[in-house]
N, C-alpha and C positions, 0 to 999 in steps of 0.2 A: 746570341751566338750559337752555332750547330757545334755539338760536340762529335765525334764520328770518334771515341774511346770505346775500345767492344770490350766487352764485360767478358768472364770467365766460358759460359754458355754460349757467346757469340762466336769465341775462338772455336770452341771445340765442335759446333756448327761448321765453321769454314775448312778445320781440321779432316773432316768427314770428306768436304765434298773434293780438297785437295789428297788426300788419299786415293778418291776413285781415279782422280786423274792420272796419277801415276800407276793404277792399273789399268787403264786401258792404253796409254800407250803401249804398250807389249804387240800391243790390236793396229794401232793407228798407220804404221808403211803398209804391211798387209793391205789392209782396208783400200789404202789411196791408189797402189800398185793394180789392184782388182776392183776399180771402179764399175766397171759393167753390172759387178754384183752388190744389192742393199745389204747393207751391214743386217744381222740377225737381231734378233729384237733383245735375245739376252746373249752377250757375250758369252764363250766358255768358259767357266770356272765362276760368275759372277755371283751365283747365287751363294756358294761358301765363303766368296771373299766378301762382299756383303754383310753377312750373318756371322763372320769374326769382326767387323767395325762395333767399334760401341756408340749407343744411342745417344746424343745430347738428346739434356733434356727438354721438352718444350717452352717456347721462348716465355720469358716472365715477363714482367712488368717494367722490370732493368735492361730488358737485353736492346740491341737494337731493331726497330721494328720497321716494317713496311720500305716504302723506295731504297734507305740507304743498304739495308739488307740484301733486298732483291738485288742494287747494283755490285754486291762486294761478291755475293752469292755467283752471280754470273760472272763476273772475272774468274773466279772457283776455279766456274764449270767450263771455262776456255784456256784454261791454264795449259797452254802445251799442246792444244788439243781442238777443231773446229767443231768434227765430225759426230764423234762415236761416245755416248755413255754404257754405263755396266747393264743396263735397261733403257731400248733404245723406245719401246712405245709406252703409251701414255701423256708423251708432253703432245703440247697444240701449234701450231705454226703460226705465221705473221695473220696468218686472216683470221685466228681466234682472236688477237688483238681487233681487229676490227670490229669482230662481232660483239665484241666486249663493250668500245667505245661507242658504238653506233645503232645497235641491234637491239631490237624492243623485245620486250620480256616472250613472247612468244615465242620467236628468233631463237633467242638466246637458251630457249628449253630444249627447242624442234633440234637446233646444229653444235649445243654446246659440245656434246659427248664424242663428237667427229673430229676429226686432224682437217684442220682449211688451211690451205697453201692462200697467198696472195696473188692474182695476176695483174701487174700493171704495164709493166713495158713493152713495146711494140717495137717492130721493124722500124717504123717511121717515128717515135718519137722519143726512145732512146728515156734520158733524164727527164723530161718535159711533161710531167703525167698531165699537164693542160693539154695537152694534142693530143691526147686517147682518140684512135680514130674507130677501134668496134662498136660497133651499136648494137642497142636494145630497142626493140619497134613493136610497141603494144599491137598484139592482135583484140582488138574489144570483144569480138565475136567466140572467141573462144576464151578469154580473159588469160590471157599466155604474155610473155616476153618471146620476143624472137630475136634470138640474139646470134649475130655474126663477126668474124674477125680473128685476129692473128694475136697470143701472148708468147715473148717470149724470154729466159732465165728465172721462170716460176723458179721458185726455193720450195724446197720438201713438193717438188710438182708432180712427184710417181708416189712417193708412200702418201703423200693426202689424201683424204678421203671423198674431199669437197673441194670447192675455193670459194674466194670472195674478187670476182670480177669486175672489175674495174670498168664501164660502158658508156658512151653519150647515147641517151633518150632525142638529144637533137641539137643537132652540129652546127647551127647556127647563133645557139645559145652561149657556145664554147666551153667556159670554166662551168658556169651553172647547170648545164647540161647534164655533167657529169655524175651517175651514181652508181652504186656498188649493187652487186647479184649474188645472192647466195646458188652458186648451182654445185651437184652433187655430181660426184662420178660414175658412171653408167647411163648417164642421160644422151638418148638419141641426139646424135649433133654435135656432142662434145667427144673430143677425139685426141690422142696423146701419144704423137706419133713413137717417142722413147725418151731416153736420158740421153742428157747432152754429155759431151765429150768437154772436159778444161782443163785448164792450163794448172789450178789449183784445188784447194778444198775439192779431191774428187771426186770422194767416196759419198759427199753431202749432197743428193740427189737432186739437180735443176731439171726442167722438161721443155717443151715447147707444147702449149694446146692450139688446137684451132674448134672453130666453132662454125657449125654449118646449119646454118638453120634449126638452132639448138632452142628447144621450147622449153621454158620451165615458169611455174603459177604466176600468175599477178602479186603474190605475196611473198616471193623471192626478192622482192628489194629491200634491201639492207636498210631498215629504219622505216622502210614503209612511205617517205615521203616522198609522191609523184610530182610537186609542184616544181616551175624553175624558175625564180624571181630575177628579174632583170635586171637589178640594182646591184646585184653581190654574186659572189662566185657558187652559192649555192652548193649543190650536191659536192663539190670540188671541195670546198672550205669544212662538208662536215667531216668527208674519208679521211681529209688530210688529219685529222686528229688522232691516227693512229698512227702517223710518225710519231707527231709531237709523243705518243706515249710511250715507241718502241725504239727510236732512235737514241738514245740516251743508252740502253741496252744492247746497243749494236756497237757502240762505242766501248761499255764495259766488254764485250765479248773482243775485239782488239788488244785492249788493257790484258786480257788473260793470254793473250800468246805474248804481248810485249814482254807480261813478267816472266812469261816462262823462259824469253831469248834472255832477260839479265839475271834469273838464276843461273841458268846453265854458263852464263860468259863468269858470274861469278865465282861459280865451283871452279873455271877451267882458270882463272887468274889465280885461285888459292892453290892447283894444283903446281904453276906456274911460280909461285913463291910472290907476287902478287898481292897486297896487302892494299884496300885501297884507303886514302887519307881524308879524313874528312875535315874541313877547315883549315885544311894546308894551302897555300899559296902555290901558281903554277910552279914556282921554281919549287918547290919543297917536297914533289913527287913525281912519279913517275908518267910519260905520256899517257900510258893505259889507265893506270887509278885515277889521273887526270879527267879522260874522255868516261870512263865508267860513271864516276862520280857526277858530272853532269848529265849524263843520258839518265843514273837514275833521280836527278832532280826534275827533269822532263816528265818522268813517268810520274813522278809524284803531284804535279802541278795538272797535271792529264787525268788522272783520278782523280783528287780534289776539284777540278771541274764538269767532270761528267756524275759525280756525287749532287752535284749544285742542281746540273742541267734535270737529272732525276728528280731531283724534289721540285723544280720549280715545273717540270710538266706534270706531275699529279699534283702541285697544291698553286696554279696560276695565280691564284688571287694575292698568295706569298712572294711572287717570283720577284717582283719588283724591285 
C-alpha cells in the first residue's frame, strides 16, 4: 500500500512553495493584461520576500521523496497561478523532458544547461503527432539535417533557448519515421515570426517557428538513432516517452488552479455563513455545501489518481 502521509518537513516544503504563490499573484492580472511583454525573470520585491521565507530542511530519509513529491510540489506551484514564479529563469521547459528521456549522455552535457521549448504540432496535424509532416533530409556531403516546416503553439517558444523538433526522416515510413532535433536558436533557417496572441494563460509565452532550410550537425538527433524499422513505430514510440513522463505533471499543474478555485469558493462560503457538511445526507444541508462537498470529493479522487499515474510512469515495471 502507498502511503502519501507527509511528514513535518514535507509540509513546510509545500508551505514555502504555497506562500510564493500568494506572492505573485499581486503580479499575475498585470502580467496577463500585458501579454506582449515576458514577465521579468525576478519579480519586484522577490528577492526580500524570498530571504524572509524560512528554509525547510533538506528532505530526510522520512519525508516523501521523488514522483509523489514532485507531483504535490507542482500543484504548489500552479496554485492560483499558470504563468509567473518569484524567479522566472533557471527552470527548463517540455523539451528538457525529452532530452532527459531520450538524449545520450553527450546530448545531455552539450543542451542540458539551455531552456528547450518542444515543437510538435502543426497546421495539418493538430493532436495527431503521427502526421508530423516537417522533414529532416540528410545532406551526406556535408553531414547536416536539412530541415523544413511549420511548428505551431510551441510552449516557452520565445524565452527558449533551443527546442527539441519533432521531424520525419521519411514520410513513407509514417510513425517510424519520426524523430526529434536538438536545434538551437540563432541557427540560419530557424525563424520566430513572434508571440502568439490567446485567449488564456497570456502572459505564458507560445510562438510559431518556421524552418527554411535550416541546417544543423548530423549529431543533432535526439538519441542518436538513424535507423527506422518497419515493424514498430520507431523514432514515434521513443519521443512519445516524454509524455508518458510529463503528462501526469500537466495534470498536477490543473490540480493547482482547481485548488486554488475551492479555496477561494471556500473562504467566500465561510464569508457567506456557509458552513459545509461533511457526511450529511442531501436533505441535511444546504444546496452549496451540498455541490462544494462533492466538487471537493472530485478533486480529491483527481489527485489520488494523477499521484498513481506519476509513480507508475517513472516506475512502469510497478504500474501494473
Amino acid at each position: 500500500m502507498i502511503d502519501f502521509t507527509l511528514t513535518e518537513n514535507d509540509k513546510a516544503r509545500l508551505d514555502r512553495i504555497y506562500a510564493e504563490g500568494e506572492f505573485v499573484r499581486q503580479f499575475a492580472r498585470a502580467a496577463d493584461e500585458n501579454e506582449a511583454e515576458l514577465p521579468p525573470d525576478l519579480l519586484p520585491g522577490a528577492e526580500e520576500f524570498l530571504a524572509s521565507l524560512d528554509r525547510p530542511a533538506a528532505p530526510g530519509p522520512d519525508d516523501t521523496q521523488g514522483p509523489a513529491m514532485m507531483t504535490l510540489s507542482t500543484i504548489a506551484q500552479f496554485w492560483g497561478d499558470y504563468s509567473l514564479r518569484p524567479k522566472q529563469s533557471g527552470g527548463g521547459g517540455l523539451g528538457n523532458a525529452a532530452l532527459a528521456a531520450a538524449g545520450t549522455d553527450a546530448q545531455k552535457s552539450k543542451w542540458g544547461h539551455l531552456t528547450l521549448s518542444m515543437a510538435i504540432t502543426e497546421p495539418g496535424c493538430g493532436s495527431d503527432p503521427s502526421r508530423v509532416e516537417t522533414s529532416a533530409v540528410l545532406d551526406e556531403a556535408t553531414d547536416e539535417w536539412v530541415i523544413n516546416g511549420e511548428k505551431i503553439f510551441v510552449t516557452t517558444g520565445i524565452r527558449a533557448e533551443g527546442v527539441v523538433l519533432w521531424a520525419t526522416i521519411d514520410r513513407s515510413a509514417g510513425r517510424a519515421g519520426i524523430k526529434s532535433f536538438l536545434v538551437e536558436k540563432g541557427t540560419p533557417g530557424f525563424n520566430v515570426p513572434g508571440k502568439e496572441k490567446k485567449l488564456g494563460i497570456r502572459c505564458d509565452d507560445t510562438a510559431v517557428y518556421l524552418f527554411d532550410d535550416c541546417r544543423i550537425p548530423r549529431g543533432n538527433l535526439l538519441g542518436g538513432d538513424e535507423s527506422i524499422p518497419k515493424s514498430s513505430s520507431g523514432g514515434f514510440r521513443g519521443v512519445m516517452k516524454t509524455f508518458n513522463m510529463t503528462r501526469p505533471l500537466t495534470a498536477a499543474m490543473g490540480l493547482g488552479l482547481a485548488k486554488a478555485a475551492l479555496d477561494f469558493t471556500r473562504e467566500q462560503l465561510g464569508a457567506a455563513g456557509v458552513t459545509p457538511q461533511y457526511g450529511a445526507g442531501t436533505a441535511q444541508q444546504t444546496a452549496a455545501s451540498e455541490r462544494f462537498t462533492r466538487l471537493e470529493g472530485i478533486y480529491e479522487a483527481a489527485e489520488l489518481t494523477t499521484l498513481r499515474a506519476t509513480l507508475a510512469a517513472r516506475r512502469p515495471e510497478r504500474a501494473r
